[in-house]
KOLDREN-692280 format. One line per 5 residues: for each residue x, y, z of N, C-alpha, C. Coordinates in steps of 0.001 Angstrom, whole numbers. Each point is the difference from the previous one (the first is absolute). Layout:
<atoms>
X/Y/Z/X/Y/Z/X/Y/Z; ...
</atoms>
This chain:
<atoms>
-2769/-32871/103283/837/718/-968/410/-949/-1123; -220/236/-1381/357/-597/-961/1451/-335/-26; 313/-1006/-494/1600/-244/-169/698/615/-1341; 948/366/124/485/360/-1349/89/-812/-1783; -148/-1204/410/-562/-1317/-622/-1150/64/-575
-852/933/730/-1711/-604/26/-886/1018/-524; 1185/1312/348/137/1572/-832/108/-359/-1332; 1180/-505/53/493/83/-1596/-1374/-912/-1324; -35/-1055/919/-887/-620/-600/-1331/996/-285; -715/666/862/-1128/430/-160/324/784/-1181
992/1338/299/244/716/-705/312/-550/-1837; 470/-1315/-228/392/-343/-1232/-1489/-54/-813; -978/-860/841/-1335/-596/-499/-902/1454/-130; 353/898/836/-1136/1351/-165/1090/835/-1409; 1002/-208/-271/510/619/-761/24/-708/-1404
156/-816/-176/319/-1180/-1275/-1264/634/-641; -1327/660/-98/-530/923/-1533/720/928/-516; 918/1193/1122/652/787/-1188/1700/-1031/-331; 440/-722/595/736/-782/-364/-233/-525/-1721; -1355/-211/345/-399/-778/-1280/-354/727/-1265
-398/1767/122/-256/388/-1217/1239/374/-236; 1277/896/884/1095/-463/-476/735/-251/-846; -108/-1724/521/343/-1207/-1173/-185/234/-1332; -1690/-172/-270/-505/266/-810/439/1225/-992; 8/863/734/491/1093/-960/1450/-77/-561
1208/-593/735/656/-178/128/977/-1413/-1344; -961/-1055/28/235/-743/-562/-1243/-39/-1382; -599/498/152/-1279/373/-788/-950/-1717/-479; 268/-614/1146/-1144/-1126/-266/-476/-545/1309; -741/79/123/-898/-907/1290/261/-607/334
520/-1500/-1126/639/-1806/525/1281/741/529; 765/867/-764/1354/144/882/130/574/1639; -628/953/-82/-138/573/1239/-929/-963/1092; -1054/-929/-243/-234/-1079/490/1174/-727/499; 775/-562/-1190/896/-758/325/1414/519/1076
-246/1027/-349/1456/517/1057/-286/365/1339; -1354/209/167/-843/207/1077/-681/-1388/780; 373/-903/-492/-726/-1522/338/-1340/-304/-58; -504/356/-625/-1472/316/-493/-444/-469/-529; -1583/-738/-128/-377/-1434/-829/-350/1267/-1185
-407/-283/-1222/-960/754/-1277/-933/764/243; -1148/-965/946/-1161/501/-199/371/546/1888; 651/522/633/165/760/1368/443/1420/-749; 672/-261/-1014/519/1456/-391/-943/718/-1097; -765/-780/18/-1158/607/-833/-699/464/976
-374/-798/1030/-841/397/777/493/1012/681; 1166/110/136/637/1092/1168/-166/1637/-506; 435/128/-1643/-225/1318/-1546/-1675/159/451; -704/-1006/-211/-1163/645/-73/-458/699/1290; 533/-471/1176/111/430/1632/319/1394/235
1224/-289/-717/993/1690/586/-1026/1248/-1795; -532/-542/-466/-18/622/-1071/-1844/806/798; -264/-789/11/-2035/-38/1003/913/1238/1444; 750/-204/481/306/834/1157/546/1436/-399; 1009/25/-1203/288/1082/-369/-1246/910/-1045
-845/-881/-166/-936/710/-1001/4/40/-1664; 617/-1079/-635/629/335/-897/982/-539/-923; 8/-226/-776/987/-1241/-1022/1317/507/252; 1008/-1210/-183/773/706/948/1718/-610/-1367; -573/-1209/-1146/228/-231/-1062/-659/-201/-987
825/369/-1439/-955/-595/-1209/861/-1319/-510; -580/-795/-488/419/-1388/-86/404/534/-1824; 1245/-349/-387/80/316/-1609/1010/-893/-599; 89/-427/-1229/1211/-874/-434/1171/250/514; 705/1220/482/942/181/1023/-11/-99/913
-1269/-655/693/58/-502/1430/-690/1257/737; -32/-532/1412/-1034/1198/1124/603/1306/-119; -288/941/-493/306/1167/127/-420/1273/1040; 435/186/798/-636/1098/1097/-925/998/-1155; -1518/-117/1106/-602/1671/-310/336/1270/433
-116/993/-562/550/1212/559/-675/-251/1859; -1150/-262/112/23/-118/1477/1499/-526/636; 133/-1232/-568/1019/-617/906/995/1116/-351; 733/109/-1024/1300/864/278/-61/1147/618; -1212/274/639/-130/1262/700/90/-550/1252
36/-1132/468/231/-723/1563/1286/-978/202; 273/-605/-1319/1643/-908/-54/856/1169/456; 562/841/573/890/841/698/-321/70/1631; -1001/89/191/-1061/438/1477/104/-1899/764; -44/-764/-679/-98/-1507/28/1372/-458/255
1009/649/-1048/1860/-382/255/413/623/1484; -675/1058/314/348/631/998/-365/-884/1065; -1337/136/-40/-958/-747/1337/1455/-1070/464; -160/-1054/-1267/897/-926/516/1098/124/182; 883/554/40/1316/348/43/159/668/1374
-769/530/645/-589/623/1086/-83/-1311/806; -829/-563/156/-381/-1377/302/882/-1072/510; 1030/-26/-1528/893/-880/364/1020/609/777; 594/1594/2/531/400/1228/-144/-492/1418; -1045/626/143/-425/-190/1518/-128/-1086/298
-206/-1324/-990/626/-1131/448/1071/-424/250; 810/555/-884/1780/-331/330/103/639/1316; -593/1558/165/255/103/1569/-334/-436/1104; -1224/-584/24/-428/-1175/1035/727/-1009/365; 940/-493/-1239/889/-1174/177/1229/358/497
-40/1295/637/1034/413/702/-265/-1072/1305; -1008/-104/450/-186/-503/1393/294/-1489/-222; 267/-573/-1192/475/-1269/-202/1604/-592/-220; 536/1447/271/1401/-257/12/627/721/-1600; -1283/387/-1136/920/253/-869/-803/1651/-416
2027/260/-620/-298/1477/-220/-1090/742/-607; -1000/975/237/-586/502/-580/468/408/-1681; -624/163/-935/510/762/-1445/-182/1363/-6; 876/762/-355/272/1630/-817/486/-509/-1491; -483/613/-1001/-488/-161/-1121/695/1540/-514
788/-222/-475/975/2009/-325/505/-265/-1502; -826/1310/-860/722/-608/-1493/1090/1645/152; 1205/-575/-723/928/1074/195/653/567/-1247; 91/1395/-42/616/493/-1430/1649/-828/332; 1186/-178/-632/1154/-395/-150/799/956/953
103/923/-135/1111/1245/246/-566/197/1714; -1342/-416/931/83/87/1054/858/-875/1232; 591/-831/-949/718/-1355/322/1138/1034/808; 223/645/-580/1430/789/665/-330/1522/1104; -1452/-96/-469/-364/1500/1218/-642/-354/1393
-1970/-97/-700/-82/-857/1574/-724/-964/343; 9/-1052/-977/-285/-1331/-74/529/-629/708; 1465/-214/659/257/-643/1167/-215/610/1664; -708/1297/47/-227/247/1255/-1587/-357/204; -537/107/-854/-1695/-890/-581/253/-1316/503
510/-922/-559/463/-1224/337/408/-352/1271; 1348/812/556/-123/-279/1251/-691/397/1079; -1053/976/-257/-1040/693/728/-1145/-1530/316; -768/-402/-1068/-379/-1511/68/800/-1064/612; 1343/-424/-532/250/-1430/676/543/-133/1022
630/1688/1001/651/-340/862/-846/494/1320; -1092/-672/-89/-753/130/1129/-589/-1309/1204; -1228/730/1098/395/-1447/628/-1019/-832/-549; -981/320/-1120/-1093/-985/-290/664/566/-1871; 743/-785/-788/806/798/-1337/-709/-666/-740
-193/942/-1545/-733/181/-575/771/-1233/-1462; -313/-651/-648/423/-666/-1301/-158/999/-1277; 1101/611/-281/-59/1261/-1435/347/-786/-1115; -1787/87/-779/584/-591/-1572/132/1711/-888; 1369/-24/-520/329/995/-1344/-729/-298/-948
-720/1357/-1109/102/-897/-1403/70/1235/-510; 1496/-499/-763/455/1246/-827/-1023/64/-1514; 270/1417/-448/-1314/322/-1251/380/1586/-14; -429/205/-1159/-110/1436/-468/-1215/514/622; -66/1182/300/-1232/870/921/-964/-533/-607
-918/368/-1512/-897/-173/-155/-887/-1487/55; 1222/-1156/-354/-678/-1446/565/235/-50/1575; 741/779/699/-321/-299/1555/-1150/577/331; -326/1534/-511/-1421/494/155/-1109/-929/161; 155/-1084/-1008/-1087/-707/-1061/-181/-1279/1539
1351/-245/118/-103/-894/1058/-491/101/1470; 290/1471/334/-547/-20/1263/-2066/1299/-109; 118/-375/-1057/-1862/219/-308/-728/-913/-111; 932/-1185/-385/-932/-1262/201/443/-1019/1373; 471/560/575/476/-712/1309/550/-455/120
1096/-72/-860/1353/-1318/-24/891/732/620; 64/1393/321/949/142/295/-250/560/1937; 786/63/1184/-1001/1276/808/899/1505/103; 894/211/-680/515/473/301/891/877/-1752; 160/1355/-305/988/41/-1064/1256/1113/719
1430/-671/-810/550/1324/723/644/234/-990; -408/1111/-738/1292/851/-971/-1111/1306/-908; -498/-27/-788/-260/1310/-741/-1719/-684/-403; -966/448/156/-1194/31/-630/-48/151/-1429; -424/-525/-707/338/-318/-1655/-948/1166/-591
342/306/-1063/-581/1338/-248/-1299/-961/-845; -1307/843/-68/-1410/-685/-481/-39/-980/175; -276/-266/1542/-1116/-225/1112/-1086/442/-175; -1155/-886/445/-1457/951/-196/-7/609/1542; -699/988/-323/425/876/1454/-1414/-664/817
-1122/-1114/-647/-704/-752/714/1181/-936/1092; 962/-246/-642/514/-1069/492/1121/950/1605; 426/1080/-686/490/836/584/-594/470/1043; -1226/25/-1/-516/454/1284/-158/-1234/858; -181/-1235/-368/355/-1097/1339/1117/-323/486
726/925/-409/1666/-188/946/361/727/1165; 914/-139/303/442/1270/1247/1756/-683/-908; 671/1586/707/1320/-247/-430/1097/623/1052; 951/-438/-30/925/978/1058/1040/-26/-680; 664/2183/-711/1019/260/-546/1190/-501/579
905/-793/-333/935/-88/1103/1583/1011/-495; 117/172/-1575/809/943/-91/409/159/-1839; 748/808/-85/-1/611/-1443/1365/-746/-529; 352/-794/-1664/994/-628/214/248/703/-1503; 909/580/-154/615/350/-1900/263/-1252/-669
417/732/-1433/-206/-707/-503/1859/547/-570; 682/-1326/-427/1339/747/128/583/-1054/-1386; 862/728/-1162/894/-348/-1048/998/-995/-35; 411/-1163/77/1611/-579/966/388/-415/-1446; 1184/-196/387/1405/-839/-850/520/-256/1048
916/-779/-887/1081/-1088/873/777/1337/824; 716/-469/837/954/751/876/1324/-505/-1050; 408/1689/-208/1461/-293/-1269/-278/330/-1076; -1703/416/-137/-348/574/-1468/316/866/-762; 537/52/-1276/373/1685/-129/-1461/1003/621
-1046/-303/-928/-933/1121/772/143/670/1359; 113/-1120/1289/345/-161/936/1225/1099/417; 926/454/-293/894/365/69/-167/1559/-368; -833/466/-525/-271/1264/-46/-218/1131/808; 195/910/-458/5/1090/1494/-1481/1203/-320
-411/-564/-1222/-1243/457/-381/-978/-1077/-364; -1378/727/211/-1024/-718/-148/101/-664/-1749; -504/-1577/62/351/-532/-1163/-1505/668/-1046; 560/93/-1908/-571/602/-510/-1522/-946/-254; -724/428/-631/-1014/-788/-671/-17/-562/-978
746/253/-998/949/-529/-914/380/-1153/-52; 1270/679/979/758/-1503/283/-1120/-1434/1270; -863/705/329/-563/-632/632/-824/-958/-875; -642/536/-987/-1345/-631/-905/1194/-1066/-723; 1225/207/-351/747/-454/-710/281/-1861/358
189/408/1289/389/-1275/1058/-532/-1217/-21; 514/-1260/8/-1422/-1000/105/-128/-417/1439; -1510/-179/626/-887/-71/768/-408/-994/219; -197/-84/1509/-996/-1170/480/-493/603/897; -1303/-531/-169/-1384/958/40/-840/-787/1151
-799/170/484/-1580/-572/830/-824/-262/-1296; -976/-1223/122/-1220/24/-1148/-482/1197/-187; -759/258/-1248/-1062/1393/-410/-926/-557/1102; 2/1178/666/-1644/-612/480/274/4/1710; 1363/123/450/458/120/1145/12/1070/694
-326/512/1581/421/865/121/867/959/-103; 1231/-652/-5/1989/706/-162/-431/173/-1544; -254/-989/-964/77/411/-1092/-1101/1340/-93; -856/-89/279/-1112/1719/-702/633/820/865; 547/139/1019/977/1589/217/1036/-164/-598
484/-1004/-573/1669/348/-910/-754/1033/-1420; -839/-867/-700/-922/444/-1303/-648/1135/205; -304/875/1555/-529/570/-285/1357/1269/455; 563/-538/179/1447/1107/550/579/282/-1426; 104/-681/-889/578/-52/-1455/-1202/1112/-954
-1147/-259/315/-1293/481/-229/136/1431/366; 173/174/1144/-82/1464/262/1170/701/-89; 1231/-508/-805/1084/745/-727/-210/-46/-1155; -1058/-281/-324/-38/558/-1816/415/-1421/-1128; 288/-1110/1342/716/-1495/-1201/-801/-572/143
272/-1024/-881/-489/-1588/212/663/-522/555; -565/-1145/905/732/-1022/910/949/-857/-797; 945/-293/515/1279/-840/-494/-927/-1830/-25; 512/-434/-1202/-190/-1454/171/592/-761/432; -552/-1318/872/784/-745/453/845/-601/-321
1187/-405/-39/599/-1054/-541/-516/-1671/864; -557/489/1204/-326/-1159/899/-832/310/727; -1573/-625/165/-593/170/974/297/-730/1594; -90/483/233/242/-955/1802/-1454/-81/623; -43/-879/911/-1119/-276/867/-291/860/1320
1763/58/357/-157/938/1494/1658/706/-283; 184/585/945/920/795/-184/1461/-623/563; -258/-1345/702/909/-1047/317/644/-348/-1206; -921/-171/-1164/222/-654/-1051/1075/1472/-587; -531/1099/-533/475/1159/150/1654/146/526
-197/220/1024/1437/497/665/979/-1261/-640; -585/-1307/198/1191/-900/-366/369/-177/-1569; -620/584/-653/482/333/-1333/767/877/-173; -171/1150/526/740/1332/-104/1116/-444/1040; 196/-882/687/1432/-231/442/843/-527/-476
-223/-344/-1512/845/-1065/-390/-42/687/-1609; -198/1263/18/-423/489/-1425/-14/1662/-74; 234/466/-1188/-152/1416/38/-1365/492/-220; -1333/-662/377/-971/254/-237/-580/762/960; -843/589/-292/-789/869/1269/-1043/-401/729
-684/967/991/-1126/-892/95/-428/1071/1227; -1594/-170/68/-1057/984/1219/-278/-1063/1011; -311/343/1157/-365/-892/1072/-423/1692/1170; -690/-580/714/22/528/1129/980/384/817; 315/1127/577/1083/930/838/758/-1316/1059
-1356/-70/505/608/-859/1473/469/-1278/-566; -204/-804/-1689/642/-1013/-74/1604/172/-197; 257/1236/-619/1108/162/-961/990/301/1021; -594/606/1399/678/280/1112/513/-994/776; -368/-1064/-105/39/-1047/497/1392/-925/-856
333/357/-828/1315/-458/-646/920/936/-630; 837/648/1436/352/963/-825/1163/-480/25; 887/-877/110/1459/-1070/-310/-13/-73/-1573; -1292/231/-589/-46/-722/-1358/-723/416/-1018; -1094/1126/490/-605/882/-875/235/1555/128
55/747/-1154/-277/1467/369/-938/350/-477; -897/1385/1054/-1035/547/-809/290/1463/-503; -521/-138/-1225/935/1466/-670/-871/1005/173; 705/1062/-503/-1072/1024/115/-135/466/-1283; -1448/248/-377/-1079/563/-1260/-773/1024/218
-90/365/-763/-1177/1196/-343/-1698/-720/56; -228/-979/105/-898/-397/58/-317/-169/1268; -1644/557/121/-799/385/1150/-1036/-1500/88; 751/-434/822/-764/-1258/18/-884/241/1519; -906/-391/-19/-1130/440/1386/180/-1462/741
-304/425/1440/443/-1330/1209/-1066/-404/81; 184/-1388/567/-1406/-1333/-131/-698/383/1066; -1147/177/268/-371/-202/1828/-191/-1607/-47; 971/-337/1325/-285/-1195/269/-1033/-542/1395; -677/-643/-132/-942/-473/897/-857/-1196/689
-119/291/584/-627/-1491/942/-2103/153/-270; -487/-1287/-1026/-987/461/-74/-1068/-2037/-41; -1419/649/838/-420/-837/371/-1653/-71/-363; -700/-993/-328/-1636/460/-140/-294/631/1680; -1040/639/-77/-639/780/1287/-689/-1147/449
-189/-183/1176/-586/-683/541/374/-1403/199; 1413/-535/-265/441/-1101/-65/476/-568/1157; -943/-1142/327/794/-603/1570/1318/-364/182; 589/-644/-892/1482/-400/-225/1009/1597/417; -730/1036/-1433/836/1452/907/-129/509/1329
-1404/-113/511/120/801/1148/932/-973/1330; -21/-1309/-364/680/-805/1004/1573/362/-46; 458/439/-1412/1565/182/-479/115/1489/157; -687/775/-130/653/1358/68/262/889/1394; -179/-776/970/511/489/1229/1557/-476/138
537/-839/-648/867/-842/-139/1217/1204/-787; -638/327/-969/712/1015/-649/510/1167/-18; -579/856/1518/215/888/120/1386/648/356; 839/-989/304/1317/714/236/611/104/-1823; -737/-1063/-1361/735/588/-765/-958/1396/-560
-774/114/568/-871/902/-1095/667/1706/1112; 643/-237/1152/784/992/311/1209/413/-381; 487/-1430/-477/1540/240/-836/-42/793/-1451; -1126/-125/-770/-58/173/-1412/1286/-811/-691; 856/124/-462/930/-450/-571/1170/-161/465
-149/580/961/1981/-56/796/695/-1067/567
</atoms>
């Protein structure tokens, strides 16, 4: 039986060609990706013309801007990020038997921080062989981006709208529950204090702190404003997450959108008002490539939260 030592090794030396176009594509020169790869000149020449004779096919064009992928390659640099990312999993999990934690790899929208990102978490680490959870917070559509090329194994919050539904069909996903999308001010606001729904008016009037364009929370606020006949209110402040968000509007008469279950989550200090605006709820979800060894080892793990949904 091979040693885990002797694994790793094999596995680096049979892998170091797509390692190496990679690079290449990556840094867009040969000597560099040589060099970061430990690689004499003429090995990494020899290695391009190797993997290039096996795939069938030029795989760069050499140009005053340096190696540039052929459409061949960018049709395999995704299939290649994966492979390895795959790869290097199931190595971290092997090194379970060496005393150290396996990796889970989870990119997370902001606002699950408070729903069910900590029963995820403790579903992994409080076991008798526990799992090492790296976070990486991001807006849906760069977490998408991340777990298509294998960086990520795991996404949990909203599927980013245009996805290629190529990419869409190598996933599997599990709904775990529906989250609104909800208005807050400070607790003490005049708005706040009303015994009727606040106007649109006085709403568009207000200054705002917003999610980036381009966010999920933000395109149902724009499109809730949208389907009353307005234009969306401008920001006075963009925020990053809705952390950033709430703690502005606590210290200010400004407004601001976030998700139901965040705004619920501070209610000592925020209120959510009520509007005429039909804002539609997020589906939130647990979503993974198909066929991924890292998931199928983790999602038996999960099943008591994927029975909870949100509660």
């Amino acid at each position: 039986m091979n040693s885990p030592a002797r694994t790793a090794a094999l596995d680096a030396t049979r892998l170091k060609p797509l390692r190496f176009v990679l690079a290449v594509a990556q840094y867009g020169s040969m000597a560099e990706a040589a060099q970061r790869l430990h690689m004499t000149a003429s090995a990494a020449s020899m290695l391009l013309r190797s993997v290039e004779a096996t795939l069938g096919g030029r795989l760069f064009e050499r140009t005053a801007h340096g190696m540039v992928p052929t459409a061949r390659a960018r049709s395999l640099i995704p299939r290649l990020r994966t492979i390895l990312a795959e790869t290097d999993a199931l190595a971290a999990a092997a090194s379970a038997g060496t005393g150290l934690r396996p990796v889970v790899r989870i990119g997370v929208v902001p606002h699950v921080a408070v729903t069910v990102l900590p029963r995820v978490v403790s579903a992994l680490v409080d076991q008798p062989a526990p799992r090492r959870v790296q976070l990486h917070e991001g807006r849906a559509a760069a977490l998408a981006a991340m777990l298509q090329n294998g960086e990520l194994d795991f996404l949990l919050g909203k599927m980013a709208a245009g996805v290629s539904a190529t990419h869409l069909a190598r996933l599997d996903y599990r709904l775990l529950y529906q989250d609104g999308i909800a208005i807050v001010a400070r607790k003490g606001h005049a708005l706040g204090r009303r015994r009727r729904p606040v106007g649109l008016d006085e709403l568009h009037a207000a200054q705002w702190v917003l999610p980036p364009a381009g966010s999920t929370t933000h395109a149902a606020f724009a499109q809730a404003w949208l389907g009353a006949g307005r234009t969306p209110p401008e920001p006075a402040v963009e925020a990053p997450s809705f952390f950033y968000g709430l703690g502005l509007v606590q210290g200010s008469d400004m407004l601001s959108c976030c998700a139901r279950s965040a705004g619920a989550a501070h209610p000592q200090t925020v209120t959510m008002l009520e509007t005429p605006l039909r804002l539609d709820p997020i589906p939130v979800g647990l979503f993974w490539r198909a066929g991924s060894a890292v998931a199928e080892d983790v999602l038996p793990l999960l099943r008591p939260v994927f029975e909870a949904g949100a509660r």
